[in-house]
C-alpha positions as CSV (number, residue, x, y, z in Angstrom):
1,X,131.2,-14.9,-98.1
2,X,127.8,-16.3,-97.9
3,X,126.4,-13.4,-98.0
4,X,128.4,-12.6,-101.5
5,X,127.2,-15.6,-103.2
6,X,123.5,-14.7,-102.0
7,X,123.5,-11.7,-103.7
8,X,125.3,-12.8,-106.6
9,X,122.8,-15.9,-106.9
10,X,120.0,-13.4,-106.5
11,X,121.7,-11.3,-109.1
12,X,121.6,-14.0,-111.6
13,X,118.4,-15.5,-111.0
14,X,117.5,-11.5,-111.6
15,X,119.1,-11.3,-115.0
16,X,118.0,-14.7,-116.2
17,X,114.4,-13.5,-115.3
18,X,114.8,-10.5,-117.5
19,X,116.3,-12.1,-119.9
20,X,113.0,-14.8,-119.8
21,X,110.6,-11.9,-119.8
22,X,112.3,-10.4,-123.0
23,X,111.9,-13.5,-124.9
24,X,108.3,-14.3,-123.7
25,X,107.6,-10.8,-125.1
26,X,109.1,-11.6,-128.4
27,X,107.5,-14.6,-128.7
28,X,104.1,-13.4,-127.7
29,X,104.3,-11.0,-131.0
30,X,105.4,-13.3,-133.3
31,X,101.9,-14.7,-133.7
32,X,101.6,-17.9,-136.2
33,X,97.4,-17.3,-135.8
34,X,95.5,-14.4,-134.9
35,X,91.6,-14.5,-134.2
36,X,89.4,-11.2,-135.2
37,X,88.1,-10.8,-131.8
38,X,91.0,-11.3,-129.7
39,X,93.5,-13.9,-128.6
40,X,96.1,-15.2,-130.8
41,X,98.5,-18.6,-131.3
42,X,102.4,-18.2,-130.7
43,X,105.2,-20.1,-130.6
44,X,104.9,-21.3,-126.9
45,X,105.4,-17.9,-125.6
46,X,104.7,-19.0,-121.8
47,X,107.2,-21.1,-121.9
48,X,110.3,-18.8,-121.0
49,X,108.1,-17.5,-118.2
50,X,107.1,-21.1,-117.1
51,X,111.0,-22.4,-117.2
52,X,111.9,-19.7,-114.9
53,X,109.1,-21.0,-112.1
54,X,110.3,-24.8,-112.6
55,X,113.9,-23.6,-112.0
56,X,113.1,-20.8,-109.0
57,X,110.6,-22.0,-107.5
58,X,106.9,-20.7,-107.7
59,X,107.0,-17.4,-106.0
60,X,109.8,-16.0,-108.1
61,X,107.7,-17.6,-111.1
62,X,104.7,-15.6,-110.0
63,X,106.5,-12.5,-109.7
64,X,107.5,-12.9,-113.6
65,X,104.4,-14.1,-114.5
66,X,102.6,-11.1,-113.3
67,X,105.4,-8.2,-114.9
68,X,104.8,-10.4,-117.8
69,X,101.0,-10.0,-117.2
70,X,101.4,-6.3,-117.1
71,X,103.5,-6.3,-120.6
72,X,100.7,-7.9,-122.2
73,X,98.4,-5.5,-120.4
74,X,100.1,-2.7,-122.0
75,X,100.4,-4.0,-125.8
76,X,96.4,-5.1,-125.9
77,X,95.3,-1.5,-124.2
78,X,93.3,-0.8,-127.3
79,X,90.9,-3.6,-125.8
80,X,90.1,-1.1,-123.3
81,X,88.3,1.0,-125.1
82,X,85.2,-0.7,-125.5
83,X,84.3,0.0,-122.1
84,X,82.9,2.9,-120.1
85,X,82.2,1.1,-116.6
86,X,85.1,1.1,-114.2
87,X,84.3,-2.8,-113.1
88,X,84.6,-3.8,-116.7
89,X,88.0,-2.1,-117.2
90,X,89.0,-3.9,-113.9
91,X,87.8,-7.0,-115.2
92,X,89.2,-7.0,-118.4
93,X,92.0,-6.2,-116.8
94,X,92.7,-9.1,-114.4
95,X,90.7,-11.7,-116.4
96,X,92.4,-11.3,-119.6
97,X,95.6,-10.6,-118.8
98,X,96.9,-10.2,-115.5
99,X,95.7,-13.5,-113.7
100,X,95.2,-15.3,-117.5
101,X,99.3,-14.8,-117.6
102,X,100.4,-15.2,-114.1
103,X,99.1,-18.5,-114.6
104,X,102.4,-19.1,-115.7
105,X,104.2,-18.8,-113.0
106,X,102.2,-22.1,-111.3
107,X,104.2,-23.9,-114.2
108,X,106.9,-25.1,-111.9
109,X,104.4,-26.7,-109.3
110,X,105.4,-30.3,-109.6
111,X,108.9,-29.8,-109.9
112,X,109.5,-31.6,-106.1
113,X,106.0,-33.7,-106.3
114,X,107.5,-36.1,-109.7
115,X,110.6,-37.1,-110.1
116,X,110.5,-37.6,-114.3
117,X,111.4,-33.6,-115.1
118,X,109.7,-34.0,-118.9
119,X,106.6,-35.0,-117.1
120,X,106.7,-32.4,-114.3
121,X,107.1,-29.6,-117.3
122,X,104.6,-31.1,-119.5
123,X,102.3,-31.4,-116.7
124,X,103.3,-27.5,-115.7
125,X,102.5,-26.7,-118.9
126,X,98.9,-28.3,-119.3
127,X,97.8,-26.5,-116.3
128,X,99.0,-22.8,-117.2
129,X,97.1,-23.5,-120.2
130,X,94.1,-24.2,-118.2
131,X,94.2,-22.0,-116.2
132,X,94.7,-19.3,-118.2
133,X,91.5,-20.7,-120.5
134,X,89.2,-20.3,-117.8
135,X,90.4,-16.9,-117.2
136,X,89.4,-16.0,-120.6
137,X,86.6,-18.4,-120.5
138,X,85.0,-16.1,-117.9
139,X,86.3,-12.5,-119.3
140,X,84.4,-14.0,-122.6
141,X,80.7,-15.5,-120.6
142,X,80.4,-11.9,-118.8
143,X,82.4,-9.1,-119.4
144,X,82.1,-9.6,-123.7
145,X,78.6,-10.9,-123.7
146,X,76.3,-8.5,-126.1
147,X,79.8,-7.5,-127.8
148,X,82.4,-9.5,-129.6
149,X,80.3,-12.7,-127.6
150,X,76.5,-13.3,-128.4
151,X,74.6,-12.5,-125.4
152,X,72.5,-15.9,-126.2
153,X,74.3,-18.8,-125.1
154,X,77.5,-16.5,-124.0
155,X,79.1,-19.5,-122.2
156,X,79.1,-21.9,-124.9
157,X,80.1,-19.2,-127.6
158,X,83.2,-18.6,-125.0
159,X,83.9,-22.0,-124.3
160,X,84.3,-22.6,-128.5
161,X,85.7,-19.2,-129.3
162,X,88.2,-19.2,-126.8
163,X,89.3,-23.0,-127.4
164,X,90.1,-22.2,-131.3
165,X,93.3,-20.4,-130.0
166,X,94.2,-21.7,-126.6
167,X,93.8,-25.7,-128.0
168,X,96.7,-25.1,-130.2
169,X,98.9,-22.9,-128.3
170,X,98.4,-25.1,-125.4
171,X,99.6,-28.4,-127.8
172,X,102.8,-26.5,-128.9
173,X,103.3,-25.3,-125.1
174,X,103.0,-28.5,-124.0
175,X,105.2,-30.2,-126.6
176,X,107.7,-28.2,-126.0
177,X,108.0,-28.5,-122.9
178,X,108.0,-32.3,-123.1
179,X,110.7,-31.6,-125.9
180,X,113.2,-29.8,-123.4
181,X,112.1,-31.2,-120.2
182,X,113.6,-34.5,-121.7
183,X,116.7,-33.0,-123.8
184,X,118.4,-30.3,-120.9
185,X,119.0,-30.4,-116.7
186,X,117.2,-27.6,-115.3
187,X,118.0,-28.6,-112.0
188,X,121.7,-27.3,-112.9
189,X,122.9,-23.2,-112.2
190,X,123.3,-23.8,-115.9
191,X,121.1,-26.3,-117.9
192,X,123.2,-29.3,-119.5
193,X,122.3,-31.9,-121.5
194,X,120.5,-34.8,-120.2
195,X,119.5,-38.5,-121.3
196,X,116.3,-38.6,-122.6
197,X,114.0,-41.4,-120.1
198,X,110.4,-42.5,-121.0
199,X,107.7,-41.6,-119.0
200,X,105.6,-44.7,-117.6
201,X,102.3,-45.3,-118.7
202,X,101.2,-44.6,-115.2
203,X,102.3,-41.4,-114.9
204,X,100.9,-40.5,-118.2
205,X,97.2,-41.7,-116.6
206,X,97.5,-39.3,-114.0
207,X,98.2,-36.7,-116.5
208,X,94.7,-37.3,-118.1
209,X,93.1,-38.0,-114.6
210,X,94.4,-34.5,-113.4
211,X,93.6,-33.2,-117.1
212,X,90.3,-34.1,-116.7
213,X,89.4,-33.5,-113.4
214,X,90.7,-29.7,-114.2
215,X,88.6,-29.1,-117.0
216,X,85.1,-30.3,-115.0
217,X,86.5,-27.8,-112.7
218,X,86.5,-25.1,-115.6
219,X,83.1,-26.1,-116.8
220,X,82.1,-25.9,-113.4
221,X,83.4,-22.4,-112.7
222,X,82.8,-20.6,-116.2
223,X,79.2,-22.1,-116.1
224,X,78.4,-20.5,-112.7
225,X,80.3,-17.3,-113.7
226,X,78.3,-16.8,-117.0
227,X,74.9,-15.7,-114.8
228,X,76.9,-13.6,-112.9
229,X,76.3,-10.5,-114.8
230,X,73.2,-8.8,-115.8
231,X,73.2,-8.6,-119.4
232,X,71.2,-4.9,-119.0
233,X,72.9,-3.3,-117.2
234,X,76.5,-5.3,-117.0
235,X,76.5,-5.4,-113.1
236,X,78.1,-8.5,-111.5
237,X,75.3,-10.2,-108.8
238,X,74.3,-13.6,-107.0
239,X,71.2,-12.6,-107.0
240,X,71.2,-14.8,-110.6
241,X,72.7,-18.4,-108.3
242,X,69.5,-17.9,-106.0
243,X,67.1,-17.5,-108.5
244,X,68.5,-20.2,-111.2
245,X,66.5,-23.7,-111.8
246,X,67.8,-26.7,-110.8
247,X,67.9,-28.0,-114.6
248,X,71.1,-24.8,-114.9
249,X,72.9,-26.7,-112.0
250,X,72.2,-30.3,-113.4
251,X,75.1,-30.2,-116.2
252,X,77.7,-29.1,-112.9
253,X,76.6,-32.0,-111.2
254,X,76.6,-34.3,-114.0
255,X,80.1,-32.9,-114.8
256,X,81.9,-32.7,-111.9
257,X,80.8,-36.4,-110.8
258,X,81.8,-38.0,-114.2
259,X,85.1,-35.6,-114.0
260,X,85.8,-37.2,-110.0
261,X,85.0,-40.5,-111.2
262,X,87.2,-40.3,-113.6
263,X,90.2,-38.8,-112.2
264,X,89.8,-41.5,-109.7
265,X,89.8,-44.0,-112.0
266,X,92.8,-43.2,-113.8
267,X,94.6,-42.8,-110.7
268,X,93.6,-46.3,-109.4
269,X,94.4,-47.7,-112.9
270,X,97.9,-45.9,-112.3
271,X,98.4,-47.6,-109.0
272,X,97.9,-51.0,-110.3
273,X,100.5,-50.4,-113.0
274,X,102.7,-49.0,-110.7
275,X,102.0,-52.2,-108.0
276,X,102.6,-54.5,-110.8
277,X,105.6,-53.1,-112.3
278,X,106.8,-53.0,-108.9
């Protein structure tokens, strides 16, 4: 009998996923902004994919996230052929779509660390979003640089470019999962209506402490990343980390210690409220 109800729970948890994937495909072409040189604003289109790791936990979400990956792979080859070198293709294709949309299977990743499910979706959200920007962050500083990027000042130009469709997609991604994170149980085999609660004011500083601690990370990374290719002949090196200045590094330092700083203020702050309160 157990057995039975493994396989039937396995079946349903297989259906539902299709079911997901289908929509996050729909969604993902029924595009409310779309930028000349690639990327594009949806109506939350991650967030079928990201409901499915919150509910099944992050492997399963993974698993999703990367067919749904692959999908996107497949309607955006035409982005393919503006490159000759096999380490381009290869980096187009991992960059920009199939890590930049498995990020959404890490939306279900503080599910069992906060108890407040709005806030544990929201949050979910926030960091697909980021996570998937830095992926296109770096496709953008190194792989486009000399095409649809200036070469000049390639990190920058990414860091903008990039942000004038992932800002808004990631504020209607994240709004709606705070919208159904506090309206339906997905902790139910079937999601039911729930009471809506308020999320504390603590919790809501250790959303911006994480938010910001996150993207000094993404600075960090994209900023290393961008001299990581030779602009001649499109090779990827270190050679360029050995022989940069100190004054390239400075902005990573300055970053990353105001970003800890911070995130470890908000958290303290957080603390206090949650000390007092108690």
């Amino acid at each position: 009998m157990t057995r039975t109800n493994d396989r039937r729970s396995a079946l349903l948890i297989l259906a539902e996923s299709g079911i997901m994937l289908a929509l996050a495909t729909v969604l993902s072409v029924l595009k409310l902004a779309d930028l000349p040189y690639g990327g594009s604003v949806t109506p939350a289109s991650l967030l079928p994919i990201l409901l499915i790791a919150y509910r099944h936990g992050t492997g399963k979400g993974l698993l999703c996230a990367l067919c749904y990956g692959v999908i996107q792979q497949l309607l955006g080859l035409n982005t393919l052929s503006y490159f000759s070198t096999w380490y381009s293709i290869l980096a187009i294709i991992l960059l920009d779509y199939i890590l930049a949309f498995a990020a959404a299977g890490l939306g279900g990743i503080f599910r069992n660390k906060l108890k407040n499910q709005a806030l544990a979706l929201t949050l979910g959200g926030l960091l697909v979003c980021l996570v998937r920007y830095l992926c296109h962050v770096i496709s953008g500083a190194t792989v486009w640089a000399g095409m649809s990027i200036p070469t000049g000042g390639a990190l920058i130009y990414s860091f903008i470019y990039n942000a004038t469709y992932m800002l808004p997609e990631a504020i209607i991604l994240v709004l709606a999962c705070y919208y159904l994170g506090s309206s339906l149980d997905f902790s139910k085999r079937l999601p039911t209506r729930t009471v809506r609660t308020s999320v504390p004011a603590a919790d809501w500083l250790k959303i911006v402490g994480g938010g910001l601690l996150i993207g000094g990370v993404c600075y960090d990374v994209a900023r290393i990343f961008s001299i990581l290719q030779d602009g001649e002949t499109g090779e990827f090196t270190l050679t360029a980390l050995t022989e940069a200045e100190f004054s390239f590094f400075l902005p990573v330092i300055v970053v990353s210690a105001v970003a800890f700083v911070l995130f470890l203020d908000c958290f303290a702050i957080a603390a206090l409220l949650s000390k007092k309160k108690n």
